[in-house]
ROTOR-236877 format. One record per residue: residue in one letter; x, y, z of N, C-alpha, C in turn. Coordinates in nm, 2 decimals. Example, Ala and Ser with C-alpha at 12.3 -4.5 7.8 and 13.67 -1.06 7.14 Angstrom:
# residues 2
<"A", <1.32, -0.57, 0.78>, <1.23, -0.45, 0.78>, <1.32, -0.33, 0.78>>
<"S", <1.28, -0.22, 0.71>, <1.37, -0.11, 0.71>, <1.29, 0.00, 0.79>>
This chain:
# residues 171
<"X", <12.04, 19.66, -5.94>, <11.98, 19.63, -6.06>, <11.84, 19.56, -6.04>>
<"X", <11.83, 19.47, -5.98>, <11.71, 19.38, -5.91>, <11.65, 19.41, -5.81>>
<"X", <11.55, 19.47, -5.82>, <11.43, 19.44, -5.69>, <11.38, 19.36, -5.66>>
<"X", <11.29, 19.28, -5.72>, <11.20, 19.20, -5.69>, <11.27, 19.11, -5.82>>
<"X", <11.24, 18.97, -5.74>, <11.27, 18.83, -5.79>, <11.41, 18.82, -5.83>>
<"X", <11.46, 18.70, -5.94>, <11.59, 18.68, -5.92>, <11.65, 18.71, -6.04>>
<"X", <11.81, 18.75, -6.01>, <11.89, 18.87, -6.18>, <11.90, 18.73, -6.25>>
<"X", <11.93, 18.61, -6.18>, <12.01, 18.54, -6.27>, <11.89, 18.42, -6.33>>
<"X", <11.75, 18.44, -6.26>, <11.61, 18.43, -6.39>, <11.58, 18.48, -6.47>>
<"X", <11.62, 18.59, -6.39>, <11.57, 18.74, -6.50>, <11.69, 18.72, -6.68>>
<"X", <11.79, 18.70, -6.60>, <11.92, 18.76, -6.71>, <11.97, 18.66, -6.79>>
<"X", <11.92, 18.52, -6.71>, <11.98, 18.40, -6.75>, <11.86, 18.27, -6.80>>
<"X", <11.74, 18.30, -6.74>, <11.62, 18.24, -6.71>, <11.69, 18.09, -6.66>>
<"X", <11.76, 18.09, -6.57>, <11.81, 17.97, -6.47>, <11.79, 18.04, -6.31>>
<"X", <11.78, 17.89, -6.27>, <11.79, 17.99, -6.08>, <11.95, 17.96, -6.09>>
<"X", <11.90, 18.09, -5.95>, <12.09, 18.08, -5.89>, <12.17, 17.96, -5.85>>
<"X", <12.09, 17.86, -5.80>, <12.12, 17.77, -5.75>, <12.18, 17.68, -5.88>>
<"X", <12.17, 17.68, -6.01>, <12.24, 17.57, -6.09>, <12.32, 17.64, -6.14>>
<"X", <12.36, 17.76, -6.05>, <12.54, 17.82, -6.10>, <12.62, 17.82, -5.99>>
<"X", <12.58, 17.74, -5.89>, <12.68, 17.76, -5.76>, <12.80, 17.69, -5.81>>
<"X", <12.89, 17.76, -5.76>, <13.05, 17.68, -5.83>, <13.12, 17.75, -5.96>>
<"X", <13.02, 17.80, -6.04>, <13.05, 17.88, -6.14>, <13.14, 18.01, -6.08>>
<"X", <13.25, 18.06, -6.15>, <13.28, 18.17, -6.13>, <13.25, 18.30, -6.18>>
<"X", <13.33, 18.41, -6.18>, <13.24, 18.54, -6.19>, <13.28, 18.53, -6.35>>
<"X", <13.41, 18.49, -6.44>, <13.41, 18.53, -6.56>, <13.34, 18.39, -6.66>>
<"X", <13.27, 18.27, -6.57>, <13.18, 18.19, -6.67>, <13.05, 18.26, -6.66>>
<"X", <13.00, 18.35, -6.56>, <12.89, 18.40, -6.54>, <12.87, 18.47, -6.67>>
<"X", <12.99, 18.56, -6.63>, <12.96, 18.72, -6.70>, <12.98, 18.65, -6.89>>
<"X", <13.02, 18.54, -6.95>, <13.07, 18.49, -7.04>, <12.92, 18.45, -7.05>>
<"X", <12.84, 18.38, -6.96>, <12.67, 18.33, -7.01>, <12.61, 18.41, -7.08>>
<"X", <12.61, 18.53, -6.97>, <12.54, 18.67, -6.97>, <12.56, 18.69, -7.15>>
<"X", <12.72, 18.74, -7.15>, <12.71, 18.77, -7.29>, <12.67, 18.68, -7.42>>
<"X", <12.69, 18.59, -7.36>, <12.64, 18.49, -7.48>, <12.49, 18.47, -7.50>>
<"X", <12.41, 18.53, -7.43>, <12.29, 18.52, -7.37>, <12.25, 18.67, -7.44>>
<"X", <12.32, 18.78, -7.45>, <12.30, 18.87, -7.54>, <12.32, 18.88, -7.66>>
<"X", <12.39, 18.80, -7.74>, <12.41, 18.80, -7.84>, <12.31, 18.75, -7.92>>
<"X", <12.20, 18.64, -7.84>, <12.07, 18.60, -7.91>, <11.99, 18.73, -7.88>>
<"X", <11.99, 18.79, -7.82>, <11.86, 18.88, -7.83>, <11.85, 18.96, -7.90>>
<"X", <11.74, 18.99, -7.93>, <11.68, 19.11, -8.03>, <11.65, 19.20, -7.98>>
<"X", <11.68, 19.37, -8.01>, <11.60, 19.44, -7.97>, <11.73, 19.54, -7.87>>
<"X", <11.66, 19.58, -7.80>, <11.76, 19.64, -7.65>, <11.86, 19.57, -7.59>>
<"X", <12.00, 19.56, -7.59>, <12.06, 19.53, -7.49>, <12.14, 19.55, -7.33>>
<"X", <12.19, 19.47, -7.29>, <12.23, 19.54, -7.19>, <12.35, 19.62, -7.19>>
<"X", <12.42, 19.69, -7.11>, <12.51, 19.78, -7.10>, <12.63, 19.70, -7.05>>
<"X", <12.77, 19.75, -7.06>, <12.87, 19.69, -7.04>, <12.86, 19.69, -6.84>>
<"X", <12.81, 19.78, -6.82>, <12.76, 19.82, -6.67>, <12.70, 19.75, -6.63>>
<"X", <12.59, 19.72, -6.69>, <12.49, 19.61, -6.65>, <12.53, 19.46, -6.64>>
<"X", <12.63, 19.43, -6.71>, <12.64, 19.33, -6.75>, <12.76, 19.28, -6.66>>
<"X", <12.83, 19.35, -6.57>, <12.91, 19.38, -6.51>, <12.83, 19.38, -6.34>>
<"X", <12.71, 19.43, -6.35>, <12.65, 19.45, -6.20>, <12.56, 19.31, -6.22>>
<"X", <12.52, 19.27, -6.31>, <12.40, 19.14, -6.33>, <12.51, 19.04, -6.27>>
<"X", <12.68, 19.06, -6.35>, <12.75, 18.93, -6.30>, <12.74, 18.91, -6.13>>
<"X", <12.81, 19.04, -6.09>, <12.81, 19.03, -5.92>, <12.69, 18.98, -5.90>>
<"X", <12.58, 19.02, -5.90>, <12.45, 18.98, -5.84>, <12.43, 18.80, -5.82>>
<"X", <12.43, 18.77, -5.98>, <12.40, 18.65, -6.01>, <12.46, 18.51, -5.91>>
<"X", <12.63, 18.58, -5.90>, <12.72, 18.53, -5.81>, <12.70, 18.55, -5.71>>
<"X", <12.69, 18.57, -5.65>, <12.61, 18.62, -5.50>, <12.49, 18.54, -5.44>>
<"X", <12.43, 18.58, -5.57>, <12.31, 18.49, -5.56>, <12.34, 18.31, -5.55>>
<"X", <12.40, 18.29, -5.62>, <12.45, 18.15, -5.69>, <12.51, 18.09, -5.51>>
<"X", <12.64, 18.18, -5.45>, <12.74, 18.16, -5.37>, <12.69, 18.21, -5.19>>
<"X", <12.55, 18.24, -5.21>, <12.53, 18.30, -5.05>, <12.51, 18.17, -4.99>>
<"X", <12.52, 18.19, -4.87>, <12.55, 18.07, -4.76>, <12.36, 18.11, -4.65>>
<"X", <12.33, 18.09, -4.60>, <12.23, 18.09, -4.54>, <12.28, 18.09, -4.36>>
<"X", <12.35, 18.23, -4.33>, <12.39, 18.24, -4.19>, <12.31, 18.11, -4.06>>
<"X", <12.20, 18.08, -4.08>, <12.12, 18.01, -4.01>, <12.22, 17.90, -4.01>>
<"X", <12.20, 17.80, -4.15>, <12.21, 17.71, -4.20>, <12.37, 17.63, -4.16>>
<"X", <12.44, 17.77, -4.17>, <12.54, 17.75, -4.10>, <12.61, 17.72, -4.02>>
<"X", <12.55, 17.82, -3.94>, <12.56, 17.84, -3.75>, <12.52, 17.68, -3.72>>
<"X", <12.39, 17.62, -3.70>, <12.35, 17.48, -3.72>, <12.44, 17.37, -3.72>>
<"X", <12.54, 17.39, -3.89>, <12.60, 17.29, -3.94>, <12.71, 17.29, -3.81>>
<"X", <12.73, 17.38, -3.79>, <12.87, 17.35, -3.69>, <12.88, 17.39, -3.51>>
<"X", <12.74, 17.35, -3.51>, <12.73, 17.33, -3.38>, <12.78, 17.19, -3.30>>
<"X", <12.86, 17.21, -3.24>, <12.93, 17.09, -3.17>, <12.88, 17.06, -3.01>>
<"X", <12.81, 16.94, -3.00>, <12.79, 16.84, -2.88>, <12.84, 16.76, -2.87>>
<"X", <12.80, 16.73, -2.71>, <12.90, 16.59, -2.68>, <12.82, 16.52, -2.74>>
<"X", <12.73, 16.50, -2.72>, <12.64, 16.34, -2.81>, <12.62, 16.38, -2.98>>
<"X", <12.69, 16.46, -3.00>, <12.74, 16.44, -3.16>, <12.87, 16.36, -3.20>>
<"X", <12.94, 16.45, -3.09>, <13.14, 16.35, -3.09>, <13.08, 16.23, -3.08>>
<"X", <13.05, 16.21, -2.93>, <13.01, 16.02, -2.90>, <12.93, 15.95, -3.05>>
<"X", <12.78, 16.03, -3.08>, <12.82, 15.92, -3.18>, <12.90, 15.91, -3.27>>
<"X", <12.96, 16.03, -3.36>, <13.05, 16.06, -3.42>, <13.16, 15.96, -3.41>>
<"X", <13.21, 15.90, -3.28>, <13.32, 15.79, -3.28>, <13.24, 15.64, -3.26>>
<"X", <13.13, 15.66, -3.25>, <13.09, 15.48, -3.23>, <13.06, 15.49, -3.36>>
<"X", <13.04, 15.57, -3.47>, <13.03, 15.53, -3.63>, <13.19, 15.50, -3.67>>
<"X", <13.26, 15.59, -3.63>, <13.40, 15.54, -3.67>, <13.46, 15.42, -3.62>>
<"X", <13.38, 15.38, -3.49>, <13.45, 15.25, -3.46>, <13.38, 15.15, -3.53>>
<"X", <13.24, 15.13, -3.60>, <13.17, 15.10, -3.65>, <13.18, 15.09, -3.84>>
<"X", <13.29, 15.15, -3.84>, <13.34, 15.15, -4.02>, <13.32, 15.30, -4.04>>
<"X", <13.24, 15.41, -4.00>, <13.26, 15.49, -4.06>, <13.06, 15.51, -4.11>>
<"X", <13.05, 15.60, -4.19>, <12.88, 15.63, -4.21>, <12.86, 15.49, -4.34>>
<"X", <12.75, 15.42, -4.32>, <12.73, 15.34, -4.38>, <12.72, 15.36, -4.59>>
<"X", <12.76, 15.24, -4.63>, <12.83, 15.28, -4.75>, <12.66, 15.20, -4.83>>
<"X", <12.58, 15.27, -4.90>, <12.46, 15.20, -4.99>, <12.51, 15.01, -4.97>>
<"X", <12.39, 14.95, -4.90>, <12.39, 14.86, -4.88>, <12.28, 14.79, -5.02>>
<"X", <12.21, 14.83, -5.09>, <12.09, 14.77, -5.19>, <12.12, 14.91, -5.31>>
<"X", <12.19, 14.82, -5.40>, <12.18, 14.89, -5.50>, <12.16, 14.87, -5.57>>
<"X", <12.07, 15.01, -5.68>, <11.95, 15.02, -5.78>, <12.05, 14.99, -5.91>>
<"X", <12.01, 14.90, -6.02>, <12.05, 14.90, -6.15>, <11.94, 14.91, -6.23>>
<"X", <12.00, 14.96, -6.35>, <11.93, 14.98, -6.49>, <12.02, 14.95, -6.59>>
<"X", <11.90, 14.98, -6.73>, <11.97, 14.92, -6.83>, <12.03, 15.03, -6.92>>
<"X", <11.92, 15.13, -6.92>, <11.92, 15.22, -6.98>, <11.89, 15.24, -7.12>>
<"X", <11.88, 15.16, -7.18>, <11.82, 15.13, -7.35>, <11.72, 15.02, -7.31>>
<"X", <11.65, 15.03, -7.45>, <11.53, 14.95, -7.44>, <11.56, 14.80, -7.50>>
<"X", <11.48, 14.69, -7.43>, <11.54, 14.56, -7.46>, <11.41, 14.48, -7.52>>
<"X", <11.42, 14.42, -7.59>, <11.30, 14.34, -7.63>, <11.32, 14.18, -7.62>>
<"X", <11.43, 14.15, -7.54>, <11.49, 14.00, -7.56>, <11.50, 14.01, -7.41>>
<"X", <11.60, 13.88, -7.42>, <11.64, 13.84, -7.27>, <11.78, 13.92, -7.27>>
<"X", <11.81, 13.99, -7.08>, <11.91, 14.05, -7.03>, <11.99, 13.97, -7.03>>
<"X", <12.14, 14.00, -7.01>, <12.26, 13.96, -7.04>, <12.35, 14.04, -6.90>>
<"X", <12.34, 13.98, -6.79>, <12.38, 14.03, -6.63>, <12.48, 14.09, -6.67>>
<"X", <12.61, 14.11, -6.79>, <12.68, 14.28, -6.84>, <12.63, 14.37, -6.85>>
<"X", <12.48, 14.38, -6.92>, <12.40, 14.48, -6.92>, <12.38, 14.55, -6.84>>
<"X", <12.35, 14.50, -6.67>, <12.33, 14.60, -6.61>, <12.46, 14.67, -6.56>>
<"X", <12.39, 14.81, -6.50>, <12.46, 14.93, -6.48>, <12.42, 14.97, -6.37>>
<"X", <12.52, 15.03, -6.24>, <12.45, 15.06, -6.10>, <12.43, 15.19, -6.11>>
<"X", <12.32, 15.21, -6.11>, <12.23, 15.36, -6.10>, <12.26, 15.47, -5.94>>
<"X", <12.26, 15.37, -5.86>, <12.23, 15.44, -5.73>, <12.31, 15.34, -5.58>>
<"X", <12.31, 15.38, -5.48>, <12.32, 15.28, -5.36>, <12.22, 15.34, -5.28>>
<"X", <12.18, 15.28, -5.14>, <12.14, 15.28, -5.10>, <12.10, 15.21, -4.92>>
<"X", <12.08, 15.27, -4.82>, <12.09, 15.24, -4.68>, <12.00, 15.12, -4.69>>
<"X", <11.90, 15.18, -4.69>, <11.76, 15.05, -4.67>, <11.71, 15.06, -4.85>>
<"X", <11.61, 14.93, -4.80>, <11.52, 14.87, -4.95>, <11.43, 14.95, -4.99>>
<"X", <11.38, 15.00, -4.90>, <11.27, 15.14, -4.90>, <11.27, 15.26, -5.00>>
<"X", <11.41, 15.28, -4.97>, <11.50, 15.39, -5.02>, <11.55, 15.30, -5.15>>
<"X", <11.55, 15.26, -5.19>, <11.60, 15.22, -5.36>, <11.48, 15.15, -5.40>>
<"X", <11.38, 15.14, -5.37>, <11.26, 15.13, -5.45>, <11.20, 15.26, -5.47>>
<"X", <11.25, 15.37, -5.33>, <11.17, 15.50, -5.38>, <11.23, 15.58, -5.46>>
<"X", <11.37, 15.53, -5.44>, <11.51, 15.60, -5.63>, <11.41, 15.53, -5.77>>
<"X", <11.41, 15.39, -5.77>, <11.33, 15.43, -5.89>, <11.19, 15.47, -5.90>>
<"X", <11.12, 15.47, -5.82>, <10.99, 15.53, -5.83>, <11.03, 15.67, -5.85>>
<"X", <11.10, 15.72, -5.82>, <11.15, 15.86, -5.90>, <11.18, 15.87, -6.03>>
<"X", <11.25, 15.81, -6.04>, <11.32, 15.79, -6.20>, <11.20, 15.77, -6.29>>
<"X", <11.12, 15.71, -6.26>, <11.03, 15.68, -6.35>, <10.93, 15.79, -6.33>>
<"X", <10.89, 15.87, -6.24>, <10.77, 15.92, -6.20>, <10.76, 16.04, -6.33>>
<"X", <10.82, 16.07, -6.42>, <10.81, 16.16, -6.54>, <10.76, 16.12, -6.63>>
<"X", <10.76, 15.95, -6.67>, <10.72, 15.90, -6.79>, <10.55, 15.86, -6.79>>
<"X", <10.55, 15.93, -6.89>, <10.36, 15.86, -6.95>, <10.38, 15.71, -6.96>>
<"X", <10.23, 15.66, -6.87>, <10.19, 15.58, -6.91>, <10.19, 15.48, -7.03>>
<"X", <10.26, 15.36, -7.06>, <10.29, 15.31, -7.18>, <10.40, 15.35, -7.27>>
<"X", <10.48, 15.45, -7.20>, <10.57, 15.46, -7.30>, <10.67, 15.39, -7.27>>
<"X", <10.80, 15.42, -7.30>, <10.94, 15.30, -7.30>, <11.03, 15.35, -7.17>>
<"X", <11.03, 15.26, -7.07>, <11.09, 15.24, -6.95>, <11.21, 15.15, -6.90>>
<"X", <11.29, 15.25, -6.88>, <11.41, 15.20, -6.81>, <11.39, 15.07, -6.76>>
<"X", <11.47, 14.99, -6.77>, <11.44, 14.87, -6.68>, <11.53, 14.88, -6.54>>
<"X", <11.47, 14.80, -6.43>, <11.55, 14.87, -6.29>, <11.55, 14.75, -6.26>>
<"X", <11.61, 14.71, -6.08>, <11.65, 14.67, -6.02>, <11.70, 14.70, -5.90>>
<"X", <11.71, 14.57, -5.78>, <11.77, 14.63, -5.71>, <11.81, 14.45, -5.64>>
<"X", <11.96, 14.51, -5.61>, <12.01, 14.42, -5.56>, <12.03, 14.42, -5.35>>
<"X", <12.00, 14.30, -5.32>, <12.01, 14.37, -5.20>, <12.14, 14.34, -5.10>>
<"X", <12.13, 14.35, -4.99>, <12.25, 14.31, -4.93>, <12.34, 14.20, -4.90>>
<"X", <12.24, 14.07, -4.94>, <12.33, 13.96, -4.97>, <12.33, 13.91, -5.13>>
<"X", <12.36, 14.05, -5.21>, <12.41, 13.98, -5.37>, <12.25, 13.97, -5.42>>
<"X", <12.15, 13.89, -5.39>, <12.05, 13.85, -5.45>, <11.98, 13.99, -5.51>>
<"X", <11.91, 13.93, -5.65>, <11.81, 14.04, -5.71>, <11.67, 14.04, -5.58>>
<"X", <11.62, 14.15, -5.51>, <11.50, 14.18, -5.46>, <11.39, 14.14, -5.57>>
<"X", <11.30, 14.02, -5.48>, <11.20, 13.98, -5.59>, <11.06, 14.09, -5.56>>
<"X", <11.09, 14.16, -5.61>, <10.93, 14.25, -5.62>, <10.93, 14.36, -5.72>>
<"X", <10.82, 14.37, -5.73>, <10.84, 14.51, -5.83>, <10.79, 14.67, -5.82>>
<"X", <10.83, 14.78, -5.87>, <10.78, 14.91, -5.84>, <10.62, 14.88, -5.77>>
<"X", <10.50, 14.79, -5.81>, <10.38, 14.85, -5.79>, <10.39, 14.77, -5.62>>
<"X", <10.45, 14.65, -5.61>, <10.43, 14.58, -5.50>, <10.55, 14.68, -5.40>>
<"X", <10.65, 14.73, -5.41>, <10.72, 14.82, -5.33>, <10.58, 14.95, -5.29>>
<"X", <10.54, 15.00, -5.40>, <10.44, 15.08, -5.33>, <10.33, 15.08, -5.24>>
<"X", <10.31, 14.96, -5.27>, <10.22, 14.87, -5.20>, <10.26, 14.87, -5.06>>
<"X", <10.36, 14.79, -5.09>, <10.45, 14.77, -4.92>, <10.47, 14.91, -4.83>>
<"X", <10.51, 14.97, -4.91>, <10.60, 15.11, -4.83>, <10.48, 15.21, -4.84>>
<"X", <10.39, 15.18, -4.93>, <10.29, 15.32, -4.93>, <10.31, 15.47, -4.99>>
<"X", <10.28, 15.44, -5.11>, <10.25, 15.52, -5.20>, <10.27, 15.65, -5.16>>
<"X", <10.27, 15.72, -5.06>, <10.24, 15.88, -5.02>, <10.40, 15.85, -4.94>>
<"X", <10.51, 15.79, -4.93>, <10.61, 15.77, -4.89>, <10.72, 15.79, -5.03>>
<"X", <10.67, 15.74, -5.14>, <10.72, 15.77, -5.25>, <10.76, 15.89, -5.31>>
């Protein structure tokens, strides 16, 4: 059905990738619901039928490379592999990011906050919310953040002084 570019842009205007996990009768169930709005020409029960396999395919391919890679086994993978297990295991977000999520015009109330994120280093949960925020205009209404760090205490600094520190083009 598809030559060039992708069925389930084309058929669905989503990429494949935000239907991995989907199966073949939620696919084919989009598809048709996705014809019901349109005007004009439709597709064929054939089509709609060959668009599903595609889409799924598309959605479910593995990357042979990507693969092979993942399950390549060394000895200095095992070794470290057991000095993290003797070590607790892969480290669990040590600084983690809160927000409020609505807008506050008063003073916080420490139930208010909500943990957004965790995180290894401090680096890394100042550059979670410099993300979170990096969509909003200038002056408009902003989440309030935080980050707590590894011994309980609020991190005293803020988004522009974290950029500052860590450097803007790390963000």
């Amino acid at each position: 059905m598809n030559t060039t570019g992708s069925t389930s842009h084309e058929v669905l205007g989503i990429s494949a990738s935000e239907l991995k996990g989907y199966t073949v009768e939620q696919i084919k169930s989009m598809i048709e619901g996705v014809q019901e709005g349109v005007q004009g020409e439709h597709l064929t029960t054939e089509a709609i039928a060959e668009a599903t396999e595609e889409i799924y395919e598309e959605a479910n391919h593995k990357n042979p490379a990507a693969v092979a890679l993942g399950s390549i086994k060394t000895a200095r993978k095992s070794a470290a592999a057991r000095e993290n297990g003797k070590k607790g295991g892969r480290p669990v977000g040590a600084y983690i990011v809160q927000h409020l999520g609505h807008p506050v015009t008063c003073v916080i109330d420490e139930s208010e906050w909500k943990t957004y994120s965790k995180h290894a280093t401090e680096s890394a949960a100042w550059k979670a919310i410099w993300k979170a925020q990096s969509h909003l205009e200038p002056g408009s209404w902003n989440d309030h953040y935080r980050v707590i760090g590894t011994d309980g205490t609020i991190c005293k600094k803020d988004i522009a002084m974290a950029k500052f520190q860590y450097g803007e083009k790390s963000f």
